[in-house]
Every structure is written in C-alpha cells, then in structure tokens.
TORZA-994124 format. One record per residue: x, y, z of N, C-alpha, C, O, CB in turn. Coordinates in pm, 1 decimal. Glycine has a CB too. Layout:
// TORZA-994124
{n.px = X; n.py = Y; n.pz = Z; ca.px = X; ca.py = Y; ca.pz = Z; c.px = X; c.py = Y; c.pz = Z; o.px = X; o.py = Y; o.pz = Z; cb.px = X; cb.py = Y; cb.pz = Z} .
...
This chain:
// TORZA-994124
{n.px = -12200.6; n.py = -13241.5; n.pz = 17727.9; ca.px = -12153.1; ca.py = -13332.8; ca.pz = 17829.8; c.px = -12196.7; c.py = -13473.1; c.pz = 17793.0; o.px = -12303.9; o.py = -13490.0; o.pz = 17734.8; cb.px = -12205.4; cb.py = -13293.2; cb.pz = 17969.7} .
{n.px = -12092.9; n.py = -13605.7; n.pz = 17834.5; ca.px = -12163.2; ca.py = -13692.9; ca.pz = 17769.8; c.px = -12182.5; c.py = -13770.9; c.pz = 17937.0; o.px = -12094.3; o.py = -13792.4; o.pz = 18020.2; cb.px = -12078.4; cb.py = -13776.2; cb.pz = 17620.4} .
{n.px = -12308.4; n.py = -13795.9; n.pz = 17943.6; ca.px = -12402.2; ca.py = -13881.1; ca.pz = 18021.7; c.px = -12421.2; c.py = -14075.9; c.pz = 18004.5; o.px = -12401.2; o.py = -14130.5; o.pz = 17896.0; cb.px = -12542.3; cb.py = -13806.1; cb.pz = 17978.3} .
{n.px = -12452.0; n.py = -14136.3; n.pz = 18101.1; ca.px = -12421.4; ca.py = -14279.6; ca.pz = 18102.5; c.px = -12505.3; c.py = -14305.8; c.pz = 18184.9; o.px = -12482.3; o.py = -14270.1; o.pz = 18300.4; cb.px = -12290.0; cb.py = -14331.5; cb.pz = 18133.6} .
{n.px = -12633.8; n.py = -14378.2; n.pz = 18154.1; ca.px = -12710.0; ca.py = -14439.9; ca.pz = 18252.4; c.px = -12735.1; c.py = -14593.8; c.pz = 18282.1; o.px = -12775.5; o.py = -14680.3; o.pz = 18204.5; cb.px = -12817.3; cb.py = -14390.6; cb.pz = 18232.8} .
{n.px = -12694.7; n.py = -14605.5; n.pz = 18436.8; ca.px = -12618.0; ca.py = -14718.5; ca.pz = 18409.9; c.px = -12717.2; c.py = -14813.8; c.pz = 18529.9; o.px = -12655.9; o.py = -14865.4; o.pz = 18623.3; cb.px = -12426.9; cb.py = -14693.0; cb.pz = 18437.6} .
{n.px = -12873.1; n.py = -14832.7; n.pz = 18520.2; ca.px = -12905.1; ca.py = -14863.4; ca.pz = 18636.4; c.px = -12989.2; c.py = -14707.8; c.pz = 18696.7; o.px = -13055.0; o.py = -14628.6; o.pz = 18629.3; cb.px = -12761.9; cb.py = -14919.3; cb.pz = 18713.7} .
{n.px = -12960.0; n.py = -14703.1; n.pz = 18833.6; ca.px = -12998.3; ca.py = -14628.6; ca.pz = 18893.4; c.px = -12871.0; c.py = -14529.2; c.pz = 18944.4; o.px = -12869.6; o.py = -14453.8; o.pz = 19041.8; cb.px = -13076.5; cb.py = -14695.8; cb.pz = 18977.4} .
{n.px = -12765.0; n.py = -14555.1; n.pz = 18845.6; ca.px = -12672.3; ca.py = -14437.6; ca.pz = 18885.2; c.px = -12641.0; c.py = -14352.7; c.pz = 18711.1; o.px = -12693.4; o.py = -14393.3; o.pz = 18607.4; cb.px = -12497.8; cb.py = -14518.0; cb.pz = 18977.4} .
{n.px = -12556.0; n.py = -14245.7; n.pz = 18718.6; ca.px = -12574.8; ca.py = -14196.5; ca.pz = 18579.1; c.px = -12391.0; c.py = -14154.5; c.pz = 18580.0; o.px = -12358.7; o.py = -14119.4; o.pz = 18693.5; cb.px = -12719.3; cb.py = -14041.9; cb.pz = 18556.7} .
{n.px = -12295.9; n.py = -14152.2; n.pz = 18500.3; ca.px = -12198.5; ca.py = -14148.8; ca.pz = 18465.7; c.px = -12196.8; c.py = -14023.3; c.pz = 18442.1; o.px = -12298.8; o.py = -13961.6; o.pz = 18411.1; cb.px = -12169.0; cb.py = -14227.9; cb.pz = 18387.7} .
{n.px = -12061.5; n.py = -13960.3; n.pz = 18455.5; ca.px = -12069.7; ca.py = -13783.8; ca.pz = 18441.4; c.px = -11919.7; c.py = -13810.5; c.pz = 18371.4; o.px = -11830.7; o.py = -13836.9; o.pz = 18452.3; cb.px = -12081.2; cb.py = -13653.4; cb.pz = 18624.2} .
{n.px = -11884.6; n.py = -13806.7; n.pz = 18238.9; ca.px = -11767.5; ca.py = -13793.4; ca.pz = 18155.7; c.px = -11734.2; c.py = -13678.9; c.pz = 18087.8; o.px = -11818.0; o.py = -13603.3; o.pz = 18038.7; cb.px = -11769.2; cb.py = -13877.9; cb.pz = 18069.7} .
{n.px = -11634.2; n.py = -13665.5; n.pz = 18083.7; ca.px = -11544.7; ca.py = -13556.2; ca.pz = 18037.9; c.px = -11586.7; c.py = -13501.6; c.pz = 17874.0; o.px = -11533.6; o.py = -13573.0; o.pz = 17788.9; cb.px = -11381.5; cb.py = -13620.4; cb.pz = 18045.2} .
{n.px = -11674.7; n.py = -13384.8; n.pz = 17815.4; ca.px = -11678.9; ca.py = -13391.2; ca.pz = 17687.3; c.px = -11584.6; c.py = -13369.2; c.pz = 17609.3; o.px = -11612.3; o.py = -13387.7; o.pz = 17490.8; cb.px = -11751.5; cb.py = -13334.4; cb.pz = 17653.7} .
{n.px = -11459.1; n.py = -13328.8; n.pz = 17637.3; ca.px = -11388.0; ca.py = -13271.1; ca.pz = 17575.5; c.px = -11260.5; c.py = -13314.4; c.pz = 17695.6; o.px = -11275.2; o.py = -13339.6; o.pz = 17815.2; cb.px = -11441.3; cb.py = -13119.1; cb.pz = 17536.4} .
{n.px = -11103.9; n.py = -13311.1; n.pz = 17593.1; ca.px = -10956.3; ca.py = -13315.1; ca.pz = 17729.0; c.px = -10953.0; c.py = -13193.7; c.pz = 17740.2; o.px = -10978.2; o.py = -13096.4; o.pz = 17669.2; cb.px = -10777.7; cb.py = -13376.0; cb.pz = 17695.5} .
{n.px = -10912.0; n.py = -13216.3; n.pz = 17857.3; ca.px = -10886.4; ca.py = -13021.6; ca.pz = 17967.1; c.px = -10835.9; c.py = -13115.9; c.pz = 18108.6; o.px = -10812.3; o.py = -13234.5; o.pz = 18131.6; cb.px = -11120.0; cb.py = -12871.3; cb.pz = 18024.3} .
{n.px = -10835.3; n.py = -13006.3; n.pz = 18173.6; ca.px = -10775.0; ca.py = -12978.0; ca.pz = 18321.6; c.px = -10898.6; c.py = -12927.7; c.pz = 18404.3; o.px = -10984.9; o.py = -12841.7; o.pz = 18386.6; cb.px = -10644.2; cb.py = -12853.6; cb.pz = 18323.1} .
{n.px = -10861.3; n.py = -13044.0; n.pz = 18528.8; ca.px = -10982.3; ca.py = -13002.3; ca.pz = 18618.1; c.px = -10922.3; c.py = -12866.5; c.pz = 18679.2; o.px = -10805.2; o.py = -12847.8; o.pz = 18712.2; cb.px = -11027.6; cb.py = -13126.3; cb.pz = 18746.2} .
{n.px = -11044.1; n.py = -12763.3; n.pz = 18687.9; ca.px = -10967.7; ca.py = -12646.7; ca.pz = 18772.8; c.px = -11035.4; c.py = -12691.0; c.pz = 18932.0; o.px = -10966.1; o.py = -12676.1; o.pz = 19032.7; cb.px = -11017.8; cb.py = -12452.2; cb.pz = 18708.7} .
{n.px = -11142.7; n.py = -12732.9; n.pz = 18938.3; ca.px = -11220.0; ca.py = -12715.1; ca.pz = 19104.3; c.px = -11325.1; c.py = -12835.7; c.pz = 19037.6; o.px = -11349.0; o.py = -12847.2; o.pz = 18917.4; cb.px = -11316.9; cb.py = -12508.1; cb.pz = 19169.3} .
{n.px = -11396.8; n.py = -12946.5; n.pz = 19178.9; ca.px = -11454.9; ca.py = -13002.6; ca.pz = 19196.6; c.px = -11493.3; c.py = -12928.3; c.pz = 19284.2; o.px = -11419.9; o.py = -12873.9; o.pz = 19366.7; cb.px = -11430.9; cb.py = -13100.3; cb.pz = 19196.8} .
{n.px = -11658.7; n.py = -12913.4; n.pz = 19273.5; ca.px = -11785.6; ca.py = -12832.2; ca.pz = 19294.0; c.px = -11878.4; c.py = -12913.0; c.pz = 19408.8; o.px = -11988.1; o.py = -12877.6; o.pz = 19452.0; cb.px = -11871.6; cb.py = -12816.1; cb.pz = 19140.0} .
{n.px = -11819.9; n.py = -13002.9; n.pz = 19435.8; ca.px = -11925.3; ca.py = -13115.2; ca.pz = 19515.3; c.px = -11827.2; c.py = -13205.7; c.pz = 19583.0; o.px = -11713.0; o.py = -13167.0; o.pz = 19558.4; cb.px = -12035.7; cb.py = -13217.1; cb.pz = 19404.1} .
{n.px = -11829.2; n.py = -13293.6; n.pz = 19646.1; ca.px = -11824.2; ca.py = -13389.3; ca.pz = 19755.5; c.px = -11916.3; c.py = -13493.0; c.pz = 19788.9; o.px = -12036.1; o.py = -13481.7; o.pz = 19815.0; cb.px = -11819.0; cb.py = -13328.0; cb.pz = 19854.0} .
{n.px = -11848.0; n.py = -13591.4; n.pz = 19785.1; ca.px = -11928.1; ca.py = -13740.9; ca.pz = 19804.0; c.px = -12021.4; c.py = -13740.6; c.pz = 19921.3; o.px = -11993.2; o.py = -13701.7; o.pz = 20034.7; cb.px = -11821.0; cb.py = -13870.4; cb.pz = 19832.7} .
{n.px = -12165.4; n.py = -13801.2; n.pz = 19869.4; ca.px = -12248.8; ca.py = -13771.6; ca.pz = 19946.8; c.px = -12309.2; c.py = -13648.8; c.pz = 19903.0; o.px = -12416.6; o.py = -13687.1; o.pz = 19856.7; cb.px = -12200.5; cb.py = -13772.5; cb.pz = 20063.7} .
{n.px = -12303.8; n.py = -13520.4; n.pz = 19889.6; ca.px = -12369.9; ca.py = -13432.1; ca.pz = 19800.7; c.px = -12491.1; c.py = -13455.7; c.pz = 19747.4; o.px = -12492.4; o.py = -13506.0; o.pz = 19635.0; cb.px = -12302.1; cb.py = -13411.4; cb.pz = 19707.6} .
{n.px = -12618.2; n.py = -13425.7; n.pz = 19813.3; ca.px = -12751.3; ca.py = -13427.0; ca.pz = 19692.6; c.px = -12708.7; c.py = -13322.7; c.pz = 19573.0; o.px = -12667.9; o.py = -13208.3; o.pz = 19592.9; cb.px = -12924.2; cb.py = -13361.5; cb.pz = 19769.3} .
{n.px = -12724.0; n.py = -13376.1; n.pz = 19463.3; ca.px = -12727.0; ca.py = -13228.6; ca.pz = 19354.3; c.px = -12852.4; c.py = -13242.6; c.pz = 19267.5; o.px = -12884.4; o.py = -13357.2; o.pz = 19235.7; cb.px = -12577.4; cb.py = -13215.4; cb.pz = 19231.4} .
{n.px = -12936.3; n.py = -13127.3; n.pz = 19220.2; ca.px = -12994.1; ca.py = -13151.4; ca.pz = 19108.9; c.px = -12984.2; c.py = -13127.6; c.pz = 19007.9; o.px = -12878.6; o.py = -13066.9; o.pz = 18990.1; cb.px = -13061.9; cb.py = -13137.5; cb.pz = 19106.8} .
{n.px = -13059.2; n.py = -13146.7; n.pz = 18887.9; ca.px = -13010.2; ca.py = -13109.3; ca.pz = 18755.8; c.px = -12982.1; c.py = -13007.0; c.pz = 18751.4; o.px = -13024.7; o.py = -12911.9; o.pz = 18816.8; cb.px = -13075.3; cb.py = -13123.0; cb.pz = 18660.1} .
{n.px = -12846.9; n.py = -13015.1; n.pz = 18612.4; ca.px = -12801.1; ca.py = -12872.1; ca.pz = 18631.7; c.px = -12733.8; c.py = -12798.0; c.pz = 18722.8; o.px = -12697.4; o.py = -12686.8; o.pz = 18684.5; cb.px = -12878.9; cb.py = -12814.2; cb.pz = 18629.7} .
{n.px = -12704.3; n.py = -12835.2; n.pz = 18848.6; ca.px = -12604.5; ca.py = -12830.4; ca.pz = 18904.0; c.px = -12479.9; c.py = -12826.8; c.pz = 18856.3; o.px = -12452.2; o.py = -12916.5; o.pz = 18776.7; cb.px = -12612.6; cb.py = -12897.5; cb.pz = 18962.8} .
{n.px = -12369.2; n.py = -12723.1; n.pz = 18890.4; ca.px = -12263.3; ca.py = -12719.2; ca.pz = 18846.4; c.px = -12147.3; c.py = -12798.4; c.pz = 18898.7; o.px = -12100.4; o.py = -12722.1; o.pz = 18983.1; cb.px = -12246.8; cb.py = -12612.2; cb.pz = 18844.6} .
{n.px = -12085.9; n.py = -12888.4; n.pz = 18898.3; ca.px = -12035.8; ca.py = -13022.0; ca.pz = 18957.8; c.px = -11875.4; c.py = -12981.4; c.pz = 19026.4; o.px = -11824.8; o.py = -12952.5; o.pz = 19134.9; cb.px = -12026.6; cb.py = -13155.6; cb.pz = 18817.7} .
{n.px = -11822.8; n.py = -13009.1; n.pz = 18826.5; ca.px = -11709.6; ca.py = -12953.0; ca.pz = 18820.6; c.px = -11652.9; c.py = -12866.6; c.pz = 18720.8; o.px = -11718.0; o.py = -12847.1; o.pz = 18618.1; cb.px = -11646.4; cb.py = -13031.7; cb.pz = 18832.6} .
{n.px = -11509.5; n.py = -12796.6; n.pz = 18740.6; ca.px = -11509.5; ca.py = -12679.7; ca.pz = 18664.7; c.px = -11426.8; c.py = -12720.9; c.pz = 18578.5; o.px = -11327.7; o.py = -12773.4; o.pz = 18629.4; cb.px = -11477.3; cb.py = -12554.4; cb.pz = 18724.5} .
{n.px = -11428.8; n.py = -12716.7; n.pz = 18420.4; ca.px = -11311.0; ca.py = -12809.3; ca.pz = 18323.4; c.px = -11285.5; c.py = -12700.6; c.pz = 18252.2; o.px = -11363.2; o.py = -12628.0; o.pz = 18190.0; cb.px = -11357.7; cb.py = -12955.2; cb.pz = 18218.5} .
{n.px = -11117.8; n.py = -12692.3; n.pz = 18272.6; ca.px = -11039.7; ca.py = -12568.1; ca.pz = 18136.0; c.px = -11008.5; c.py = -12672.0; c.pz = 18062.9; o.px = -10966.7; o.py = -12785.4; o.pz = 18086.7; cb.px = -10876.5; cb.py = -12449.7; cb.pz = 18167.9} .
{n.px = -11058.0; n.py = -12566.4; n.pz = 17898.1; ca.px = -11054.1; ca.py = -12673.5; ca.pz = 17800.7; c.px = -11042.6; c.py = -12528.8; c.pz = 17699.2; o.px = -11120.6; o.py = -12433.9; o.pz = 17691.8; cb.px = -11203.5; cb.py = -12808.2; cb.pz = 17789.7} .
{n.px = -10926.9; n.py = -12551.8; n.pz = 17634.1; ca.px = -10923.1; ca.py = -12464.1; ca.pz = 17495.2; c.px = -10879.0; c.py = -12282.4; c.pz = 17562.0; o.px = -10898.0; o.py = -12185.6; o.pz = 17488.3; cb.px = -11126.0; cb.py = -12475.2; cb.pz = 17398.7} .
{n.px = -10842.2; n.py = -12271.2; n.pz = 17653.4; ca.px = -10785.3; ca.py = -12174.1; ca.pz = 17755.7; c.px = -10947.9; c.py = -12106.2; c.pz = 17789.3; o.px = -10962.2; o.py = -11984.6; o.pz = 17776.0; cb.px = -10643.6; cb.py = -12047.8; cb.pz = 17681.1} .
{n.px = -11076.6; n.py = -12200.4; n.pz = 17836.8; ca.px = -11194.4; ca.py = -12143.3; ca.pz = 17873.7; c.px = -11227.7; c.py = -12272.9; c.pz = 17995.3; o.px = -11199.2; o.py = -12392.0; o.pz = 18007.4; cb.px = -11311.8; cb.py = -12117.2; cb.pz = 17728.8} .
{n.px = -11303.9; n.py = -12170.2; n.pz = 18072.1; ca.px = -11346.0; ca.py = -12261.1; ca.pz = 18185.1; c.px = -11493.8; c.py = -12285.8; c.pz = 18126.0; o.px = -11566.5; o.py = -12200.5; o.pz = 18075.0; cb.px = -11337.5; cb.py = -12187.5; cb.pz = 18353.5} .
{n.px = -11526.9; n.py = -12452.5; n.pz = 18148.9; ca.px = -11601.4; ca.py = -12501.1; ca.pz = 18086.1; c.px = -11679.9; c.py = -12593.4; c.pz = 18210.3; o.px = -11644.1; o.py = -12710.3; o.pz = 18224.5; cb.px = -11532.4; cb.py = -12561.4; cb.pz = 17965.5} .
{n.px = -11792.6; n.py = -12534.1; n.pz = 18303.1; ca.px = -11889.9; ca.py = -12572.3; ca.pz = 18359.0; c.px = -11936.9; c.py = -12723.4; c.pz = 18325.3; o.px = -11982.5; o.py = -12739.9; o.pz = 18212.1; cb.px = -11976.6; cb.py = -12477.8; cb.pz = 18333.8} .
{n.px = -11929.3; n.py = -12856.1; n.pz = 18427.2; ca.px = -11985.5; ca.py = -12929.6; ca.pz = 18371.2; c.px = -12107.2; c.py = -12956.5; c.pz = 18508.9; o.px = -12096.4; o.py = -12933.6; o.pz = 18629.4; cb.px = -11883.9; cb.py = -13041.6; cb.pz = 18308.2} .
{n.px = -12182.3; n.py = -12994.6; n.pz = 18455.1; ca.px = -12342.2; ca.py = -12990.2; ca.pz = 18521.0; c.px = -12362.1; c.py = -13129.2; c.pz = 18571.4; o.px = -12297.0; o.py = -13215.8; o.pz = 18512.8; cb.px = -12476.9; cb.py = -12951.9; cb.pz = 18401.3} .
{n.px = -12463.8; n.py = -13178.3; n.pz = 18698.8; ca.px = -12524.7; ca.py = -13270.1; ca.pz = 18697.7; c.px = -12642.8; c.py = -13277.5; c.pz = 18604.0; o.px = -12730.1; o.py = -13195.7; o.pz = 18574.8; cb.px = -12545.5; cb.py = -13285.7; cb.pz = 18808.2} .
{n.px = -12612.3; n.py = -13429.7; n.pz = 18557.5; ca.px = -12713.6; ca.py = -13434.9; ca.pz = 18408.2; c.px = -12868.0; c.py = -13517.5; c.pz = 18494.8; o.px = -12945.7; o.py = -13593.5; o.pz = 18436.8; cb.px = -12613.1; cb.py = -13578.7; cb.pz = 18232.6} .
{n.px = -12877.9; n.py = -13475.9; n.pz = 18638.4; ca.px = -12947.9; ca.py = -13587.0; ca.pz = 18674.4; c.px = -12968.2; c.py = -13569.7; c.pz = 18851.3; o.px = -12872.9; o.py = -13590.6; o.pz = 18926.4; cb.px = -12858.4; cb.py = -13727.4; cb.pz = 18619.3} .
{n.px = -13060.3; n.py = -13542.3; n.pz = 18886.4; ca.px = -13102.4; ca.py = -13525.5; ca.pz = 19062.8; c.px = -13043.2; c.py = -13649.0; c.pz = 19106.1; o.px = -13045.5; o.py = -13750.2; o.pz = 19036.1; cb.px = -13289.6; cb.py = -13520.5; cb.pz = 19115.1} .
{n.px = -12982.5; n.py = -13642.4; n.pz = 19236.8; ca.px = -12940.2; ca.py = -13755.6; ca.pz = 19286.9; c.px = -12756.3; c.py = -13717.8; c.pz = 19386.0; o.px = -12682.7; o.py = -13619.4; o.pz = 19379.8; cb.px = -12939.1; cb.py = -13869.6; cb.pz = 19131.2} .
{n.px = -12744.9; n.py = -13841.8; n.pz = 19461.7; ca.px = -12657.4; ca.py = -13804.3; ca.pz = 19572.2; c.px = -12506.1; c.py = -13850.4; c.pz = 19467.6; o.px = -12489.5; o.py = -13924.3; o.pz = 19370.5; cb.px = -12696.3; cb.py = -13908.8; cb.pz = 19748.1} .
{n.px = -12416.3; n.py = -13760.9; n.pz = 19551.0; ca.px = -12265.5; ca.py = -13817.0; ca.pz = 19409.1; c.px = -12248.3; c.py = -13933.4; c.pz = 19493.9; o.px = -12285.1; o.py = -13950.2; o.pz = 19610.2; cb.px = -12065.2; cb.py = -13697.3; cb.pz = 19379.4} .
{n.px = -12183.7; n.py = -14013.7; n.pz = 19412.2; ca.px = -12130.7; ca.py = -14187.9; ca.pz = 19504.7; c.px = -12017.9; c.py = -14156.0; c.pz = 19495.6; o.px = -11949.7; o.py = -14146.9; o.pz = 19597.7; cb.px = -12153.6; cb.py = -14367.7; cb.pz = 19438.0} .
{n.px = -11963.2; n.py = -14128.8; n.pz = 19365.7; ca.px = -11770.8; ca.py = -14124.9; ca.pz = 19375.2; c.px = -11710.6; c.py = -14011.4; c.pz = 19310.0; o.px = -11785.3; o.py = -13956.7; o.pz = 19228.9; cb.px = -11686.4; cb.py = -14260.6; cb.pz = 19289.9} .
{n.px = -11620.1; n.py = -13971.7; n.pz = 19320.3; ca.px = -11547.7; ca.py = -13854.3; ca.pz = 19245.9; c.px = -11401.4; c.py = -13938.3; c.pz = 19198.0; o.px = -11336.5; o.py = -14001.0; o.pz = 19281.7; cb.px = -11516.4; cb.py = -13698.9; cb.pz = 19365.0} .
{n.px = -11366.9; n.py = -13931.7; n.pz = 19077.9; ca.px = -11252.0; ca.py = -13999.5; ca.pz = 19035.7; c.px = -11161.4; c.py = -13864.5; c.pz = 18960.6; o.px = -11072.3; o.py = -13879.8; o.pz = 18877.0; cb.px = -11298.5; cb.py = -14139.0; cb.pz = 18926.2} .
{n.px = -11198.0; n.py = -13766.0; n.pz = 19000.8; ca.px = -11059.5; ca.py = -13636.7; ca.pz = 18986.9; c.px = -11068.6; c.py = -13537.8; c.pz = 19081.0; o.px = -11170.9; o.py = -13517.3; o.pz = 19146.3; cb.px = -11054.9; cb.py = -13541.5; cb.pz = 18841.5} .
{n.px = -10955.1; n.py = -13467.9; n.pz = 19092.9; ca.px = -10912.8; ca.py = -13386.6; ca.pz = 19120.3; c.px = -10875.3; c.py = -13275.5; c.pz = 19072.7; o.px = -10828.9; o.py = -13266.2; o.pz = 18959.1; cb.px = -10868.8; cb.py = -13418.2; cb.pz = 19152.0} .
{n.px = -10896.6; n.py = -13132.3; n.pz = 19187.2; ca.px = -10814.3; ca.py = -13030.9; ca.pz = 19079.7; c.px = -10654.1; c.py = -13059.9; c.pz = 19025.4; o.px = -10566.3; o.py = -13124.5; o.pz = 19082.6; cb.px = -10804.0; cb.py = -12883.1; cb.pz = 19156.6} .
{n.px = -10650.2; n.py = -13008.1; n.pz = 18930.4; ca.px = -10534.6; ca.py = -13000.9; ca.pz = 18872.5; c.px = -10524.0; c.py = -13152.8; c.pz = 18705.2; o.px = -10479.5; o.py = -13138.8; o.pz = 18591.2; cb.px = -10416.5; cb.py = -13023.9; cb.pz = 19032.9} .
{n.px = -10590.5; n.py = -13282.5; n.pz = 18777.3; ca.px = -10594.8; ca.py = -13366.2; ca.pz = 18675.8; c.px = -10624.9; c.py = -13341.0; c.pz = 18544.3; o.px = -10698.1; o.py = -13248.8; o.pz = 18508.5; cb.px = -10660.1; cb.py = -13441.8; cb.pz = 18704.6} .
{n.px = -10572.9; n.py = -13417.2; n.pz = 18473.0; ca.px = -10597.0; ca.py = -13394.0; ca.pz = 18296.6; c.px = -10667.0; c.py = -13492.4; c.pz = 18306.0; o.px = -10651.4; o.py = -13590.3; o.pz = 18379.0; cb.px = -10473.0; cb.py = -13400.8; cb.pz = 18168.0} .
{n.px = -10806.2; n.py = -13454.0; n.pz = 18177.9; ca.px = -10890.8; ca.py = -13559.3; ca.pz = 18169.4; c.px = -10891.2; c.py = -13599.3; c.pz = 18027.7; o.px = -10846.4; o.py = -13510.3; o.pz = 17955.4; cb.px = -11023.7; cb.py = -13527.6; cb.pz = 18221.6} .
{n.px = -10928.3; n.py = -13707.0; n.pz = 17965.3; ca.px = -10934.1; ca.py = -13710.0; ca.pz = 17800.0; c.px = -11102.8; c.py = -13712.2; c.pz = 17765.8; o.px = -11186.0; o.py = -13702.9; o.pz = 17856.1; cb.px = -10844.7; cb.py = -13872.0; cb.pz = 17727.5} .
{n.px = -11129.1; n.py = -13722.1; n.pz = 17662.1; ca.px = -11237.6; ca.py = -13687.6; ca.pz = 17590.5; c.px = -11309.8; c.py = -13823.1; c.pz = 17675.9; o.px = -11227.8; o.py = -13910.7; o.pz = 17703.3; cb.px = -11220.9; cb.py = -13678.9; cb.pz = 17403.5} .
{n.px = -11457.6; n.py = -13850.8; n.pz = 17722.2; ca.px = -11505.4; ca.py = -13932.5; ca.pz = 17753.6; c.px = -11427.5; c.py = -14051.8; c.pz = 17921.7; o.px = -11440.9; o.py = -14171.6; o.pz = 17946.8; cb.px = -11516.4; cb.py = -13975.4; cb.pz = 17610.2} .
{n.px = -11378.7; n.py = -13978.6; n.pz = 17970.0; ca.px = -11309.5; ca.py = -14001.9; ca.pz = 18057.2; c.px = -11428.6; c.py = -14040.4; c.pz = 18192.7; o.px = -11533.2; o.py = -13977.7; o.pz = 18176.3; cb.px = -11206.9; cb.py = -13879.3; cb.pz = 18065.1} .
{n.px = -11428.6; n.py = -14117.4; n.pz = 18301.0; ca.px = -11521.9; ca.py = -14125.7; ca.pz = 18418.2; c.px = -11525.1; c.py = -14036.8; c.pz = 18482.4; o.px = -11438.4; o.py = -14077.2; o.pz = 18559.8; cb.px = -11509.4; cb.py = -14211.2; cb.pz = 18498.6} .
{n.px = -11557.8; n.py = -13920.0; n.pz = 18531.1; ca.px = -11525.4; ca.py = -13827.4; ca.pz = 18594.1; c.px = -11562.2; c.py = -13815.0; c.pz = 18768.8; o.px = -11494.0; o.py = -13787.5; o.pz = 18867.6; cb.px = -11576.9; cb.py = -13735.0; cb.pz = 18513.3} .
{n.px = -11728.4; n.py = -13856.3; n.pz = 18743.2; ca.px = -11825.8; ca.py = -13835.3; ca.pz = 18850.8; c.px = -11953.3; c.py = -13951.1; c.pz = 18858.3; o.px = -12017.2; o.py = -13964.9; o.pz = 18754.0; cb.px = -11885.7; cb.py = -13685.2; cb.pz = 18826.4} .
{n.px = -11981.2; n.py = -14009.6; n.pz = 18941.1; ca.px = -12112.7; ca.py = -14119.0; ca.pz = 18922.1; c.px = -12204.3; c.py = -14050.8; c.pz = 19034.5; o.px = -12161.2; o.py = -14033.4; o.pz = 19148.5; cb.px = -12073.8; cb.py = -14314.2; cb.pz = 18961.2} .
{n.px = -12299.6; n.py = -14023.1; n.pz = 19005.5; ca.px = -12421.1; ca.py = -13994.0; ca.pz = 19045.7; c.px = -12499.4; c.py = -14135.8; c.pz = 19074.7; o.px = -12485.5; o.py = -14228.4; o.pz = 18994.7; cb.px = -12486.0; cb.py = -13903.0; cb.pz = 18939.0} .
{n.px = -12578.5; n.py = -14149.5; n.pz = 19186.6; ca.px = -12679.7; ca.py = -14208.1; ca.pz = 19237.5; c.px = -12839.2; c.py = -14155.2; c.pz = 19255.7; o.px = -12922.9; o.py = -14228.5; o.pz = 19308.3; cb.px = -12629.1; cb.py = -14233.4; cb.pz = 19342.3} .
C-alpha cells in the first residue's frame, strides 16, 4: 500500500488499478492500524487495503464500484 504523510493526516492510495468492491469505513470512523478500510479487486483477487495509521478518516474520495489507478487518493486519515 502506498502511504503519504502529510502533517498530521496520512494519505491512503491505491497500490495497484482495480475496482473498489466495498468501503469498510465512513467519515468520522476512528480506525487503527491495520484496519481493513477498503476492499480493492485487482488482477480478479480481492485485495484488502489497511489503515497504515491510528486515527479518525476525514474524507473518502471512492466508492464501490470506482476504478482506481496505481497511486490514486483514495482515503485521508487524521
């Protein structure tokens, strides 16, 4: 997963293009590390992406069904 620390919030990007199947969380959400966020099909496998980082989500910028590309904004953590 590639991670972005940006301040006191941390960037949650896409490692790989796929299709969101399910967002795992909701704004406002405490999660901690390792938390499973959202769910990304990628390569016909569902591919778990994690909070890289304790803290409340601020924004969600997908949805199920969206295509994401490699390094894409996905999720910002606070």
């Amino acid at each position: 997963m590639i991670t972005e620390v940006k301040g006191m919030s941390v960037d949650v990007k896409a490692p790989m293009p796929g299709k969101i199947l399910e967002v795992l969380v909701n704004v406002g959400d405490q999660v901690k590390e390792d938390d499973e966020v959202i769910m990304l099909e990628a390569m016909k496998m569902e591919n778990p992406i994690y909070a890289p980082a304790d803290g409340t989500v601020k924004e969600i910028m997908v949805k199920a069904n969206d295509s994401v590309d490699t390094e894409q904004l996905m999720m910002v953590i606070e």
